[in-house]
N, C-alpha and C positions, 0 to 999 in steps of 0.2 A: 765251374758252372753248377755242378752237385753241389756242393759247396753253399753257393749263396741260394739255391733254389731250396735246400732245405730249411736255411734259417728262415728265409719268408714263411715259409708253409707252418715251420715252429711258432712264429711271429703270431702268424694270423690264429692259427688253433688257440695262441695263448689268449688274445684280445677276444675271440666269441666264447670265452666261460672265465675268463676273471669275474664279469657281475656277479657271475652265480656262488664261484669257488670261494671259501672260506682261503684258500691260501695265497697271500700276495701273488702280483706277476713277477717280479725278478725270482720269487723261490721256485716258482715256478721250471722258468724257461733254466733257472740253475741245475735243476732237477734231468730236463731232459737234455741240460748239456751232458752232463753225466753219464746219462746213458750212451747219449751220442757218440761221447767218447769210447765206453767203454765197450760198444758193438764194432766199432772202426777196427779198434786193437785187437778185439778177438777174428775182425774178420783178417785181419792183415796177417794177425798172427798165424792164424788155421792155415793159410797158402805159404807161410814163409817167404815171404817178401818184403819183410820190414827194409825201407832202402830211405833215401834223400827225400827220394820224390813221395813217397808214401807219406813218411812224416811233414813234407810238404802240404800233401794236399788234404793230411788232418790239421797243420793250423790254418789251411784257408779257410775251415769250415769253423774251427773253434774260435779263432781271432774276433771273426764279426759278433760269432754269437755271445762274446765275453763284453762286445766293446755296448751290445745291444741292451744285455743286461743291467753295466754300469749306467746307461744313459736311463735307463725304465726305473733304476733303483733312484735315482737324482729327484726324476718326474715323480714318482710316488711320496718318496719325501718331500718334496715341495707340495705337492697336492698336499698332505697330511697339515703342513704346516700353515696352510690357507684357509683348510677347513677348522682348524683348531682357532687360526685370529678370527676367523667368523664368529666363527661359537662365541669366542668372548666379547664381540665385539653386541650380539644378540641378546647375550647375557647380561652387558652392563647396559642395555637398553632396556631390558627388560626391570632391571633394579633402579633406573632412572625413574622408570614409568612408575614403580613401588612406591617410590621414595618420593614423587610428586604429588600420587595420589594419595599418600598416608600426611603430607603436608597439608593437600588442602582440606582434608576432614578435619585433622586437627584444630584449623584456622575458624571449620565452622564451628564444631561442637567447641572451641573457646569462645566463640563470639556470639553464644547462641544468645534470644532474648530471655531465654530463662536461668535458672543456677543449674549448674551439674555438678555435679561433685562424685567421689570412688571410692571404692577402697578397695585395701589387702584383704587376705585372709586374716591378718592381725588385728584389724579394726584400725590400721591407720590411713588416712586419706593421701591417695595418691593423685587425686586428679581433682582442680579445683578453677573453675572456668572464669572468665573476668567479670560474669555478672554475680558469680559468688564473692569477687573483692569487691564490688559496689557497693553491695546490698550490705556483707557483714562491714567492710571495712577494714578486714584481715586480706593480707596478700597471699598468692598462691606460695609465696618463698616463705611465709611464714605458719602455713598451714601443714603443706604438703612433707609427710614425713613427720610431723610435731606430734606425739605419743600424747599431747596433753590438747590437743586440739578440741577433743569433746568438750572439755573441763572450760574451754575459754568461750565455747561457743551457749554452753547450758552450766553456769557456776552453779547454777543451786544444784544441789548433790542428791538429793531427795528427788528432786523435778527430773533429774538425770537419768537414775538409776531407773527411775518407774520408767519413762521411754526408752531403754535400751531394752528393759523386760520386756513391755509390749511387741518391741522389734522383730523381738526373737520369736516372739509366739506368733506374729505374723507373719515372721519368715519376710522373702523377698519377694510381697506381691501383696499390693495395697498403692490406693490411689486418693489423694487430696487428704491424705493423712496431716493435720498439723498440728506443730511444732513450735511453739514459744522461743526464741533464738535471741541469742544475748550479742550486740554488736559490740565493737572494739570501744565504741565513743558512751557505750552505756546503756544505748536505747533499745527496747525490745519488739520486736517485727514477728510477725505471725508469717509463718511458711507453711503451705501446703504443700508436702514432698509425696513424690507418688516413684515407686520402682517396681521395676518390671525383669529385675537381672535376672530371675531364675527360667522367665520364659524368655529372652532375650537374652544370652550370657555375652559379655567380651572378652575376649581371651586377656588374661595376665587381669583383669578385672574382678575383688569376686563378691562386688556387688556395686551397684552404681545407684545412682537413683537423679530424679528432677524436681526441684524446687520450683514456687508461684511465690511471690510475696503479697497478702492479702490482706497488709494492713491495713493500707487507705480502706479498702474494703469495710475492714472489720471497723477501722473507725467510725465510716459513714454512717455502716447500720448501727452501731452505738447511738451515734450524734441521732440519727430516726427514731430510735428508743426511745431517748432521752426526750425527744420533742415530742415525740406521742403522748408520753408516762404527761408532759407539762400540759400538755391540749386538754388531757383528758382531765388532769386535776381542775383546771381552770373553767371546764365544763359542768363536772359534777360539784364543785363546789358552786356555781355562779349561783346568786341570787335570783334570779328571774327563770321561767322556764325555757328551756331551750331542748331543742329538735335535730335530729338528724333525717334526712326523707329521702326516699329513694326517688331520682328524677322520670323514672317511669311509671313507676306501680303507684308514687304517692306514699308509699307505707313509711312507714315509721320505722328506723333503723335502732335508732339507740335514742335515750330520754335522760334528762337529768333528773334527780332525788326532787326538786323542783317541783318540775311539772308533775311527778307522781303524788304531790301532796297538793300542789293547786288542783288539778282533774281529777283526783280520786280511784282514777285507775290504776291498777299495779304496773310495773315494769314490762309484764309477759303478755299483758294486757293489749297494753300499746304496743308492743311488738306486731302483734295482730291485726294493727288499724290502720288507716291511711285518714290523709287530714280533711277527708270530710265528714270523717265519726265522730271530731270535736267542735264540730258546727250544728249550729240549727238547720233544720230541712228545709226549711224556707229560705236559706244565706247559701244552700249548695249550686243554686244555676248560675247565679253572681260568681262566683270564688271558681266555678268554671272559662265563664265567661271573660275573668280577669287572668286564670292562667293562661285561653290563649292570646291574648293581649301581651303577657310576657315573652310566650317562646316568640312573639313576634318581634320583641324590642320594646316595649313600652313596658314600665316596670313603675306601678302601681299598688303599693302595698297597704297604706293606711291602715285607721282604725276600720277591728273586723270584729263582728259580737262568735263568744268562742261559747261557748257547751258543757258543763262537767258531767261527771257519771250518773249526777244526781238527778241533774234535767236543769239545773241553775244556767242564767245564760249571763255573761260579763263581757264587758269591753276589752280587748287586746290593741296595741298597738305592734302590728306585726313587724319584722324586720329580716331579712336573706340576705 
């Protein structure tokens, strides 16, 4: 009855400070088998009665406590090996969840609507997105790593060289910077690349940048140019005078060589006038009363008698 009333009492003492103790519970309860034992023998010993029954009823005491310990040492082990498939099992969730989330960035920044492109510290491009193979016509398989990539993208050598210099003295931080870009088929596309990697770094990246293609752009305002530059020849050359007015003030915007030599007045002149200073004073309540006739819809222009600098007054057959 000593016997198992002390293994309990061992039992229990071990279980309210394992949380705390640093030392397993089998080495524990090993520990104060130990002692257990070794108080029994000195006490048996001190009386001299080591007999049958003595050693008897130190293996009642010791048997359970050895058989308690095997089964705690099992339990522990098994705990250990539960917490450990957890962990892994935490682990490859958590690398799952890495590895799904690094898949769907990738998917956007290759799918972006702009170019993006990367590079090493080598100056070779390692990241080359599917609107950069649209746009040049080179694949990422034949960009990404190609040491000659720059060469196939800017052939002129001279055109080259001056934009890597600028690069550098801009460092990585500049925006709608462009770029004359040589495609795979020939043709050349105006890129406006703007980066930002030094305020924005990506690791294993060591510099990225984003691309706009602004050719249509740049062609439009061309093709604008071009039909301005034609408007205006065709203006200042015309034979007859002709007029630009502003639809509020009346004034006179722009004159051709024309009218400055039919009216007599200079260029800076008429800039300064509005079209009832090339009328008679007598023909201005008329030429009023006929404009608002027009903003109303009734459009009325005829022969109108017109005025020079001089005081001459001539026939006009007006036209808008």
């Amino acid at each position: 009855g000593i016997g198992v009333a002390l293994v309990t009492l061992l039992a229990l003492l071990a279980r309210r400070r394992v949380a705390s103790a640093r030392m397993p519970l089998p080495l524990i309860l090993m520990l104060l088998l130990a002692i257990l034992v070794h108080h029994v023998v000195l006490f048996v010993d001190g009386w001299h009665i080591i007999n049958a029954d003595n050693i008897s009823d130190l293996a009642r005491v010791a048997i359970p406590l050895l058989l308690l310990v095997s089964v705690l040492a099992l339990m522990q082990k098994q705990r250990e090996t539960v917490q450990r498939s957890e962990e892994r099992v935490r682990q490859q969730k958590v690398e799952e969840a890495l590895r799904s989330e690094a898949e769907r960035l990738r998917r956007i920044v290759g799918n972006m609507p702009v170019m993006l492109d990367a590079f090493d510290d080598q100056g070779n491009i390692i990241f080359w997105n599917d609107q950069c193979e649209q746009v040049t016509g080179y694949s990422a398989k034949e960009m990404v790593g190609n040491p000659r990539a720059m060469e196939l993208l800017y052939p002129d050598a001279a055109y080259r060289e001056s934009m890597l210099s600028q690069w550098k003295a801009r460092s990585d931080d500049y925006v709608g910077w462009e770029w004359d870009l040589t495609c795979k088929d020939g043709t050349v596309r105006t890129i406006a690349w703007s980066n930002v990697a030094r305020k924005y770094p990506i690791p294993d990246w060591a510099t990225w940048g984003i691309g706009v293609d602004l050719t249509a752009l740049r062609q439009a305002q061309r093709t604008v140019g071009d039909n301005e530059r034609r408007y205006r020849l065709i203006f200042e050359s015309s034979p007859v005078p002709l007029f630009i007015v502003d639809g509020q003030s009346l004034r006179f915007l722009a004159v051709n060589d024309t009218a400055v030599r039919t009216y007599g007045y200079t260029r800076n002149e008429f800039l300064g006038m509005t079209i009832f200073d090339i009328r008679p004073s007598e023909d201005v309540a008329a030429l009023k009363r006929n404009l608002n006739r027009e903003l109303q819809g009734v459009v009325d222009q005829g022969v109108w008698r017109h005025q020079r600098k001089d005081g001459t007054v001539f026939m006009v057959s007006v036209h808008a």
